[in-house]
Structures are given as C-alpha cells and as structure tokens.
N, C-alpha and C positions, 0 to 999 in steps of 0.2 A: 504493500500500500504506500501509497504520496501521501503524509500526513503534516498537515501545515501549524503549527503551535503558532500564537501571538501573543504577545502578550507588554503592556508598558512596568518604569520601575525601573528599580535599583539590578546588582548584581545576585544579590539576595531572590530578586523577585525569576530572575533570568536561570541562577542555576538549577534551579530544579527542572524546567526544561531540557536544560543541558544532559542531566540524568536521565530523564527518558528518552531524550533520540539516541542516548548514545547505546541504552536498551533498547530502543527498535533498530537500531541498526545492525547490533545482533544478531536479531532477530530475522533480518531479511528484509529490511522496510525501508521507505525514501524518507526520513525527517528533513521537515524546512523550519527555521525559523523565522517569523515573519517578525520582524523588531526592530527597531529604530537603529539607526546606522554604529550609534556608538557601540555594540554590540559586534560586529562583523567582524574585528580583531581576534573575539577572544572565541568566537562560534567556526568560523571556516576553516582555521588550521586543523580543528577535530572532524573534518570531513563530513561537515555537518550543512546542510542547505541553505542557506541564505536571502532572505527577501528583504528588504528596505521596507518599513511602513513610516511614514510620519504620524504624528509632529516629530520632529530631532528631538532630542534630547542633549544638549549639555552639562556633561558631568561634575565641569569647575563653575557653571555657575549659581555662585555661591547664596545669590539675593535671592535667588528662584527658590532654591532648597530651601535657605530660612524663612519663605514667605510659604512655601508648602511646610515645612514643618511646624508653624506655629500653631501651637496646641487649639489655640481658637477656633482662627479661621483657616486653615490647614487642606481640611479636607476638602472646603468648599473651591479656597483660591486653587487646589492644583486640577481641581473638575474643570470649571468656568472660565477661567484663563490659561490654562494650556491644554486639559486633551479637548473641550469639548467645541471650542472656536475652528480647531485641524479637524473634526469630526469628518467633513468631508472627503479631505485627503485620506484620511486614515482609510476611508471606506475605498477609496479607489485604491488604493495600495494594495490596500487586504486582498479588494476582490482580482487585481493582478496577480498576486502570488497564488488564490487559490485555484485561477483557470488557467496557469501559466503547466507548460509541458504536458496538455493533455488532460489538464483537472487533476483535482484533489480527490481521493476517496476520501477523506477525511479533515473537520478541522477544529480543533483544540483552542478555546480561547480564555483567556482570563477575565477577572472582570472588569479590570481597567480598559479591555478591549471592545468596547461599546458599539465597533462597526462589525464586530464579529458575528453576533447575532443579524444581523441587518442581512450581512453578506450571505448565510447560511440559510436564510429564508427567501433571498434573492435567486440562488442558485440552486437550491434542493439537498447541497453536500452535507452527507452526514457531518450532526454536530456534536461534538461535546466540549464541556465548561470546565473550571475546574478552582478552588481555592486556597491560600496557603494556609489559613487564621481560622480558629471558630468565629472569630470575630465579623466575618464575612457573611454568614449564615443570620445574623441580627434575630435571634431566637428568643421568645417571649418566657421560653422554658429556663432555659441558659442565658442571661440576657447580656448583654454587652457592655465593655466600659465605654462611655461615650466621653472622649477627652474633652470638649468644651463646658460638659457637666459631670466631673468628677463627684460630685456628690450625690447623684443619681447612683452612682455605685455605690454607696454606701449605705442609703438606702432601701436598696432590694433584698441586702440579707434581713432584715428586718421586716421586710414587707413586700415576702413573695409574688402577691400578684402585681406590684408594680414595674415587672417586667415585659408585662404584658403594653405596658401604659409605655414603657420606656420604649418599646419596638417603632407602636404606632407615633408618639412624638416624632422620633426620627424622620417618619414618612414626612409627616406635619413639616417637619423645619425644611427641608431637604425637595420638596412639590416643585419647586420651580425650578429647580437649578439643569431638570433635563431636556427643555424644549428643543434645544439643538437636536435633540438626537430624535423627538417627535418630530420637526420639522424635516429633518431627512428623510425620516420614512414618508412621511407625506409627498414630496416631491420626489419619491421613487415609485408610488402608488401604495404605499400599503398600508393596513391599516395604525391606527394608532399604537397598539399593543400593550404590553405590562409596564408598570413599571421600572425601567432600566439602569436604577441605582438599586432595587433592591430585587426585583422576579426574572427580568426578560435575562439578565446577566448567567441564569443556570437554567441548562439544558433539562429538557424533560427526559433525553434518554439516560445521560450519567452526566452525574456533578462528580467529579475526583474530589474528594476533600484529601489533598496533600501534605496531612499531619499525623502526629501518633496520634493514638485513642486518649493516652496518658492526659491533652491539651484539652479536650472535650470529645464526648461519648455524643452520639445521633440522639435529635430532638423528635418531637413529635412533627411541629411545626420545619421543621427542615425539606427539601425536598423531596419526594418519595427514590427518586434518584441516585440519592445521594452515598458515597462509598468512599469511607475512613480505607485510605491504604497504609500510611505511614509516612515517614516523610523520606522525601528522594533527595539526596546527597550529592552534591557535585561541588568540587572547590577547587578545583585545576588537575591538571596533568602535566610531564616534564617538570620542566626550570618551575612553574607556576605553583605545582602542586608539592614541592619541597619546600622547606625554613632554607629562608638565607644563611650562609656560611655563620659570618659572626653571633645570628641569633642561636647557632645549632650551637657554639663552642659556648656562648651564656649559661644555656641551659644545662650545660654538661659541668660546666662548672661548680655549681650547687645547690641550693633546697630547692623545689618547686617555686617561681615566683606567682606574685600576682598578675595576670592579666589585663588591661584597660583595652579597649578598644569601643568605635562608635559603628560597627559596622561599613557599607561603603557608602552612603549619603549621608547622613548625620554627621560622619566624619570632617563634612565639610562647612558644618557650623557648629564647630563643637566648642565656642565660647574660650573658656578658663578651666574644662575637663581636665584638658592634660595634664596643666600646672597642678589645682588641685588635686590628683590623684597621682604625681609624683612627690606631694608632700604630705599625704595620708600613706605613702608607704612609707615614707623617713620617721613619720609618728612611731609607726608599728615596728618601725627597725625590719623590715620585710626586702627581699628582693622583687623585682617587677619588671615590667613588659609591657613599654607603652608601644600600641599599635598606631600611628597618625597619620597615615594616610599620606597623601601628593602634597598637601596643606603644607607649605611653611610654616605659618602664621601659628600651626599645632606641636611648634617646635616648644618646649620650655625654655623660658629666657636667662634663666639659671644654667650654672654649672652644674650637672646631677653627679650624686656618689657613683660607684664603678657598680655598685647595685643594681640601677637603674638602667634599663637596657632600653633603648630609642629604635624603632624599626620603621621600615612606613609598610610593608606588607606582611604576613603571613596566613600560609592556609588553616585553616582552625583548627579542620581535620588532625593535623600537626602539632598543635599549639596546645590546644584546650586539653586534653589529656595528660598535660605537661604541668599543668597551673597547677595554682593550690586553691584560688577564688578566682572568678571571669566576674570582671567588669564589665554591664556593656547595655545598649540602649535599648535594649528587646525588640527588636527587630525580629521578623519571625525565622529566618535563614538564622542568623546571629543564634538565638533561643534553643532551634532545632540542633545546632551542634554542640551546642554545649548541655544541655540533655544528653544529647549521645556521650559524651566524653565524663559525664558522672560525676563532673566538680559543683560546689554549691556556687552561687551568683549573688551581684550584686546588681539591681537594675534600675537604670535613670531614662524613662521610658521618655519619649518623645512625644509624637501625635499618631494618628491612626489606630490603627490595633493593635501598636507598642504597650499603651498604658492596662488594654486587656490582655495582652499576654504576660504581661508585668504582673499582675493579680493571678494567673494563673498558676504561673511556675511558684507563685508566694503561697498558693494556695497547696500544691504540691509537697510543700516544704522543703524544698530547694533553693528559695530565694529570696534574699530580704528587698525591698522597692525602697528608693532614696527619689522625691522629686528632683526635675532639672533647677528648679530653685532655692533647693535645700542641699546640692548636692557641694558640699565646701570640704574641705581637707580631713577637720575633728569629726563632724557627724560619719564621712565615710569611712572614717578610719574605726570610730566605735562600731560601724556596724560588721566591717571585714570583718574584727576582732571577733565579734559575735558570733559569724559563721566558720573562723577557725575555730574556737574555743565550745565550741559545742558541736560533740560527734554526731550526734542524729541527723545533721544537716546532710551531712558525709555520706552516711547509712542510707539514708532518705535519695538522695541524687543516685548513690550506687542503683539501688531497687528501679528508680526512676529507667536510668541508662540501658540496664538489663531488659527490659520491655521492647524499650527500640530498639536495641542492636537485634532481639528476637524478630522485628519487621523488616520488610523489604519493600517500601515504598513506589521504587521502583516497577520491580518486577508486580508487585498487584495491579499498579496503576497499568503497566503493560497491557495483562492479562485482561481484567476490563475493556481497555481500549479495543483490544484486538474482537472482545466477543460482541460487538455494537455492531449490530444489523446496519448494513450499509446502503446507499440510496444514492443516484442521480438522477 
C-alpha cells in the first residue's frame, strides 16, 4: 500500500510517524510523509517519502512559539493565525500528495491536519486519524486540563460531573474559531459537517490513540473507533540516534546526573530555565545535563562547575535511562520516553496538553508538577530533593516503565492500519 501520514508540530509531534513508516516499510508498504518542509532533512535520508504541505513552519522563530505557547491564548493564536488562514494551501498540498503516483490507498492524519478530512471525503481514500495525548479525546469521563483554566482542574476531583460541563464549555469558547475550515468545504461543495476542533478530526473507521494505557484507559464518550496501541518511538538513527562524544565521556564519569531539557519547541523560549536549573543542581550538590537546544541565548551566562555538562542535543532514548531525575516541559514525545526509561520527573508544563499530561504522570506517581512561574532555583531544587529522597517515586516509575516496554506501539498501530477495509 501508498500510505500518506500528515501531520503539523514539533519533532515530538513528527517522530512517531517516523516509527510507523519505518514499520511499514518492513513491512512491504510505500510511507509518504506529507509535512511541512522543515521536516525533509530528517524524513528522506530514512528512505522515507516525502511530500511538502504548507503552511512552513519555522523552527527559530522564536515570537511564533512564544505566542503559540502562551498558556492563555496559545491554542487559539497557533489555530487562527497560522494553520487555519494556509487552510487552503494545506488542502491542495495534501490532496497533491494523496493523488500523486497513482493515488493513495491510504491516508493517516493528525489533528492538527484539518484539510485531511476534507481531502478524504473529496476523494473517497481510505481514512484514518490518529492522536498522541488523552488530552485530545476532550472526555467528559476523563476530562481535561484546560491551560487557560487551571482551576477547572481542580475542580473536577471534587465534583465529578463537572466534567461533563468542562467538555461542553470548550465547544462554547472555541464555536468560532473554525469557519475557515467551514468555509472550505462550502466552496468545495460539501456539506457543513462536524465539528472540526473537536468530531470531524477522528475517523469513524480507526482513531490510533498513540499512547500507553498507563496515560489514560478508553472512555465511554470516546470514539467507538478508537484503539490504545502504545506509544511508537523514534528519536534518530546513525550520528542522530547516539550521545555526543563529550556527553558519552560525562556520563561515564560519575553518579547519574540530573537531566533539564524543554523538548524541541519550548526549547526555544525557554526564558531563565536553564540558569535556574543549573543553580538548583549546585543547591543539591548534584551532577547535571542541561539539554538547550540551537538557542544561544539558553547558554548560562555563568561559568558552571565541571559538574554541569552543557549539550545542545541528545537522543532521550540514550539519555533518560542514564538520569537520576528528567526535567522537562511535558510534552507528550518528551513524557513518553521518559516513562519508558523508568526515572521519576520533574515537570514545568507549558500550554496544550503539557499541563494534562503534567497531572497525569503526577497522578501516576512518577512526577512532581512545578508551574512555569514558580519554576526558580530553591522551589526546584526542594522538589528534585523530594523525588530522590523518596524510593516509591523510583519503584513507582520502575512498574510505570515495565508496562510500556511490554507494548509495541508500533507494531499495533501497524496491524490496525493494515486490517482497515480499503476504498477508492
């Protein structure tokens, strides 16, 4: 089969793709990825398909990110000002890639991928959807952190059915923000359809939910579709998927350090992080491993002790089983490897489904939550202290880790795809 994946996002949002073509290909199958240019580097040398969709994406710039990450208005500004003004291009792009070499049997989209559906009801090609987060499912059962109202989270354990209330609010706030993508279909002929921030986005034949069970268990309210595989893993191969020299000889040199990093977009506004979290390891007397990215500016303006090891990449895969705590903004790629790797965390959640996956892993007992405005030297250095100085955290992550290493996200997610009744 020609199977076209889309999807917009970080490198986070991109590898898990990368895990399953590189499992269809295996397999016997044509993966493309249809994704915005800045991708092409790290997708084509794996012999992996390649399509361009718009809008671009620029990775350095840095005012775009902070203005999508701000916890407020975050999720609305990166909708309404950059995918859904490109909605059109996106759609011609998409549907390029999907009739390109004879047609797709098949096409895979995210939900940031909003001309996905459009295209797949345009041209009759089998579809499926697929998401990384519970967060994404907005379950009245399970209900969600919603970062603009933190305190609707707090809330729901005390008063179960106000999840029910928090779901539908969301529709409420969030009613206007998709005419673009109404107004497309109207000028393609078709009809209005669902909801496309929260229904049209998952396939009626399969929704992939691309997390462990561990993260969240199927709701009622969920789609009837919908299939927990686990989470699929990709973080480089070659030069990409080994530790740098110098970080390799660090680590070999003594105890476990701590870990910081902001994943690959928060990294690029990650404030006073680095400082602070290179003077919460000098508190603790701890070795450490600041991850900063391309960023200069995430340089510390200090001289650090020989403790303190400065890197700007590593694969997690590598890393995180090396730590002794993972710093890091709960991102959900971020999250998923460090679960797997069994160390406890410490998380300074950002916007989106950061701050629900942050509640989750806390809820796990794997991980203590620090806001990004609480997050200063003393407060994270008491709370490291915390998660070394008490084994259950340890224990608790180990049992955590043990589950998903027992999954193959991957390969389910494969097996699913592959048994979806096909159509042109």
């Amino acid at each position: 089969m020609r199977i076209v994946f889309s999807t917009y996002g970080t490198f986070g949002d991109v590898n898990p793709l990368i895990a399953l073509s590189l499992e269809l290909k295996r397999r016997g199958h044509r993966p493309v990825l249809a994704v915005p240019e800045m991708f092409r580097p790290k997708i084509e040398p794996l012999g992996i398909g390649f399509a361009p969709v718009r809008p671009e994406q620029d990775p350095n710039d840095t005012r775009l990110i902070a203005m999508i990450y701000d916890i407020k208005h975050g999720t609305e500004t990166g909708l309404r000002k950059f995918l859904f003004p490109s909605l059109r291009e996106s759609y011609t792009d998409l549907l390029a890639a999907v009739e390109a070499e004879g047609g797709a049997d098949l096409l895979v989209t995210g939900e940031l991928a909003y001309a996905g559906p459009i295209v797949a009801e345009k041209t009759g090609v089998a579809w499926a959807s697929y998401v990384l987060a519970p967060f994404s499912f907005f379950s009245g059962y399970d209900p969600p952190v919603l970062p603009p109202y933190p305190t609707l989270a707090k809330l729901q354990g005390a008063v179960p059915p106000l999840g029910h209330v928090v779901a539908r609010f969301a529709r409420l706030v969030t009613r206007k923000w998709p005419e673009p993508v109404y107004a497309l279909r109207r000028e393609l002929g078709l009809p209005r359809g669902k909801d496309p921030i929260f229904d049209a986005k998952h396939s009626e034949s399969l929704v992939l939910a691309l997390y462990s069970s561990v993260m969240g268990a199927p709701q009622p309210d969920w789609p009837p579709s919908a299939k927990v595989t686990g989470f699929a893993f990709y973080d480089g191969t070659g030069d990409e998927g080994r530790l740098p020299p110098e970080l390799a000889t660090f680590l070999e040199a003594g105890a476990a350090p701590l870990v910081f990093t902001l994943g690959s977009a928060a990294v690029m506004h990650a404030g006073d992080f680095y400082e602070q979290s290179a003077q919460a390891a000098e508190i603790l007397g701890l070795r450490a491993v600041l991850l900063i990215g391309a960023d200069d500016r995430n340089l510390p303006r200090r001289r650090l002790p020989e403790t303190i090891c400065v890197a700007r990449y590593a694969p997690y895969s590598q890393i995180f089983p090396r730590a002794s705590v993972i710093i890091h903004q709960a991102g959900i790629g971020t999250t998923a490897q460090a679960l797997r790797a069994g160390r406890p965390m410490l998380v300074m959640p950002y916007s989106h489904d950061q701050p629900d996956n942050a509640r989750r892993v806390r809820r796990l007992g794997v991980a203590e939550v620090l806001g990004r405005k609480q997050y200063k030297a003393k407060p994270a250095a008491r709370l490291i202290g915390q998660l070394l100085s008490d084994n259950a955290y340890v224990v608790r992550a180990g049992a955590v880790a043990a589950k998903i290493v027992a999954e193959n996200g991957a390969v389910a997610a494969c097996d699913a795809l592959e048994a979806m009744p096909k159509r042109r």
